[in-house]
N, C-alpha and C positions, 0 to 999 in steps of 0.2 A: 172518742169523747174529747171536745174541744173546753178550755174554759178561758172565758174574759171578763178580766178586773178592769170595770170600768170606773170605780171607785172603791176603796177600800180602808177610808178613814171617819172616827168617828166626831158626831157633832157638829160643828159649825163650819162649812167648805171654805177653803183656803185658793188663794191664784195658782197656788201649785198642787191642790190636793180636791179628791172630789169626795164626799160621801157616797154611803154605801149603795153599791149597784152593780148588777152582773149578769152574763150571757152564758148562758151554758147548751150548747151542740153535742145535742145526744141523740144517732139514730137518723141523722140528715133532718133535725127540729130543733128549732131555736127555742128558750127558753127565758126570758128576763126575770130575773130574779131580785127586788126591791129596785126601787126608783126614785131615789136621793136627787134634788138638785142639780141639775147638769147631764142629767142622764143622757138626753139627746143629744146635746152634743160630743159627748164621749161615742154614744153612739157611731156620730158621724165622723168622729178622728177615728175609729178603731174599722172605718168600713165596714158598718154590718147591717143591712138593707133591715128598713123599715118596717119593709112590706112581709118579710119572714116570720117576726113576729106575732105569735095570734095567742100566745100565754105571759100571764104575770103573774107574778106572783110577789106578793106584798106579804114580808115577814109582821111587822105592826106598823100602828099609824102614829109614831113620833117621826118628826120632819125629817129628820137626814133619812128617812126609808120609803119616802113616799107621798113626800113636796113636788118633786118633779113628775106624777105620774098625771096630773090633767095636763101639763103641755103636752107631755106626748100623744094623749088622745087628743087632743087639739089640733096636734100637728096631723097626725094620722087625717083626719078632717079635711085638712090644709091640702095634703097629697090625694086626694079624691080617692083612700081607702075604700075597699069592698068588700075584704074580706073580713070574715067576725074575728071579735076581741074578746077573749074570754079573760077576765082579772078574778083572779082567788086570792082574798083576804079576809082581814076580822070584821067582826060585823061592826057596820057603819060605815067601811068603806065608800057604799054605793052612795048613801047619802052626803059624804063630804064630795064625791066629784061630781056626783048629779045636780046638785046646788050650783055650784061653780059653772056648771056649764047653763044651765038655764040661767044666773043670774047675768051672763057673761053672751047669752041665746048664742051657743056656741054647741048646738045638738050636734049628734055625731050624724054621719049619713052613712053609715055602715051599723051592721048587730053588734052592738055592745052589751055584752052579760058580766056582771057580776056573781062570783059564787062565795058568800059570806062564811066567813067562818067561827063559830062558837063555842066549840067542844075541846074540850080540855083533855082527851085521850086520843090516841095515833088514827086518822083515816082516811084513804085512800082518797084524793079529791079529782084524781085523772086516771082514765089511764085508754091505752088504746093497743091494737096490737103488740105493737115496740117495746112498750114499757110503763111504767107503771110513776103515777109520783103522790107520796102520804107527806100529812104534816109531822112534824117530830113537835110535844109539848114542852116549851120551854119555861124559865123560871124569869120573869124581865118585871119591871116598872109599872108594866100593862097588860093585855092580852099576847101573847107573843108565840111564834110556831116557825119554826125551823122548817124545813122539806127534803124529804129522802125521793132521791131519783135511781131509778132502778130499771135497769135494761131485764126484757124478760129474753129467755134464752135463745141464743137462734138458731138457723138449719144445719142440721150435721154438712160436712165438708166433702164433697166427693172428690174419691180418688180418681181421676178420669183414667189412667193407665191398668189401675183393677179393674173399673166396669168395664175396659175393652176384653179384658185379659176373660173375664166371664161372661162373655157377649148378651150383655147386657144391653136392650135394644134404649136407643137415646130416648125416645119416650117414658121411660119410667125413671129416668134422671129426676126429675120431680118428686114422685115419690121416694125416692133415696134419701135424700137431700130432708125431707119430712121424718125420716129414721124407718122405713118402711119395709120389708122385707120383700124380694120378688123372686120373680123369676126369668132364668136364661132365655136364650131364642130359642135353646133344645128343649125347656119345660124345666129343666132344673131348678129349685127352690135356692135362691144364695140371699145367706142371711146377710142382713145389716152393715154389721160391723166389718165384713172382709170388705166392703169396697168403699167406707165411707171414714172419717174420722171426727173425733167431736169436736162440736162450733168453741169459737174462742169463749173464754171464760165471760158470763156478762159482767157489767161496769155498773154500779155503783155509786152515788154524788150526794154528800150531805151538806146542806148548808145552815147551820148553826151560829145565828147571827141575830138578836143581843141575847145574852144570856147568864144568870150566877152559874157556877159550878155545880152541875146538874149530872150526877151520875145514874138518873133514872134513867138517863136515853141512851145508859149505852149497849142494852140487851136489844134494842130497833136496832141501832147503827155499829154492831158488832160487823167486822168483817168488811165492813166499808172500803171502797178502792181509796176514796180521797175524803177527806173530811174537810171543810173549810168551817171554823169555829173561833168566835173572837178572841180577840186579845188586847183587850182594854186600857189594860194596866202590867206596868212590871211589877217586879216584887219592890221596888221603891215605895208603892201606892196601892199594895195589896190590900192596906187596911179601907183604902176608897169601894173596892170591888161590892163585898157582900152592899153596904146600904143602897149603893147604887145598881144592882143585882146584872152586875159586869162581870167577867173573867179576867183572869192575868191568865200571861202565855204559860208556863208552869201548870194553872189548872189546864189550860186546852191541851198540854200536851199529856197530863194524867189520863184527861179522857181518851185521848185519839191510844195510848197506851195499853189500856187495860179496855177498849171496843176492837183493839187490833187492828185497829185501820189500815190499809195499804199507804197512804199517805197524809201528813196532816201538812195546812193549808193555813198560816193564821192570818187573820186582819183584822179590824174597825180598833183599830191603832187611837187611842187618846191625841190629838193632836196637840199636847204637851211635849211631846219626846220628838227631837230632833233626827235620831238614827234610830232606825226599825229593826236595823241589823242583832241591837240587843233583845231584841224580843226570840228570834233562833236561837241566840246564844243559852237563854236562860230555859225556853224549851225544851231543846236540845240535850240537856242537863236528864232529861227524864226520859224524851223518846227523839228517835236521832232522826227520821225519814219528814224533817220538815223542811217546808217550803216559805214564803213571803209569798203574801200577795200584795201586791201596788199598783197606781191606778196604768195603764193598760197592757198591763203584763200580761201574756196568753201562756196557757200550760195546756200541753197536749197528753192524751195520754192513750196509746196505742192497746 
């Protein structure tokens, strides 16, 4: 599971900072996750092909999460795209960028679908083999939804040195590898577990981005490998948080705390504060396994 900050500050984009937007590589599939201003070309500084893209996903529709997202279908256009563009967001989405593009007769020549979003309780809106991804309901200014990405489990691991050992004929390698029970070349029944072991643990990816202090989501995103969840404001400017139904890093780390997250992730940073570094510090205070994000910072996680 790869992730890229291609933006990770809030409000208004700066020469040196970009609003929020990000690529997340789960399962050999790209992933865009909100499309802030600039998106494409962070894009093209972080090298990460165009044409891989075929999901978006739009947390809500205030600007810094989703101004930039007709250029990119534009630009898609531009590149004599082919392949489909599915975008999942709140509803109205499809009418802010279908307007713009007829007003602009800048039709795409590729399938472009829209899947609206309206429901204010957790629902699966993809999933495919691989894995799975639901919205998380958040508490923001407007309609607003978070996304839980979830690898679904994969093949047990064969031990190639046992299957020899029980002459295991290579043909049902396959079936093993599915958790299957077989049989020797003598007819021998060998169970499962003696020649296989189990798949690595699946990954996990929450993104939590705008949000008040929302402890309802953390029985969904309990156990989470990585949480990325904003952090708006320090405790200098806590009392800005609630009216504006933002986070301090302090809340973000409560929650990543008490959902047990394998790692928390902060950003959409107030671009009032000069060093982000104090945002870990005051975190940190409450749950120690945090990270920064900033704009093209990659975290991998094996």
């Amino acid at each position: 599971m790869k992730l890229n900050i291609l933006g990770c500050y809030a409000a208004t984009p700066r020469s040196f900072t970009n609003p929020s937007a990000q690529v997340l590589e789960m399962k050999n599939e790209l992933f865009l996750i909100d499309c802030g201003e600039g998106t494409q070309v962070q894009l093209r500084k972080n090298k990460i092909r165009f044409s891989k893209i075929k999901h978006i996903f739009i947390s809500h529709l205030h600007g810094d999460h989703c101004y930039g997202l007709v250029g990119l279908i534009s630009t898609f256009r531009l590149l004599n795209r082919e392949n489909e563009l599915h975008v999942y967001g709140p509803k109205g989405i499809k009418e802010i960028i279908t307007l713009q593009l007829k007003l602009s007769n800048s039709w795409t020549n590729y399938p472009l679908y829209f899947h609206e979003l309206e429901s204010k309780e957790a629902q699966i809106i993809y999933e495919d083999e691989k894995l799975s991804v639901e919205t998380i309901p958040l508490v923001h200014r407007v309609y607003t939804n978070g996304f839980l990405f979830k690898e679904k489990p994969g093949d047990r691991k064969l031990l190639i040195d046992k299957a020899i050992e029980y002459n295991i004929d290579v043909a049902l390698y396959r079936s093993l590898k599915k958790g299957k029970d077989v049989r020797s070349e003598s007819g021998e029944l060998v169970p499962n577990h003696l020649v296989t072991a189990n798949p690595e643990p699946p990954k996990s990816y929450a993104y939590c981005s705008d949000t008040a202090f929302n402890p309802k989501m953390i029985p969904q995103i309990s156990g989470t490998t990585v949480l990325y969840h904003e952090s708006t404001f320090l405790e200098d400017k806590a009392e800005l948080a609630f009216p504006t139904k933002h986070s301090t890093a302090k809340e973000a780390a409560q929650i990543a705390k008490e959902a047990g997250v394998g790692k928390l992730i902060l950003g959409h940073y107030s671009t009032r504060y000069t060093d982000i570094n104090l945002f870990k510090e005051e975190a940190t205070s409450i749950f120690k396994k945090v990270d920064l994000a900033d704009d093209g910072k990659v975290f991998i996680f094996e």
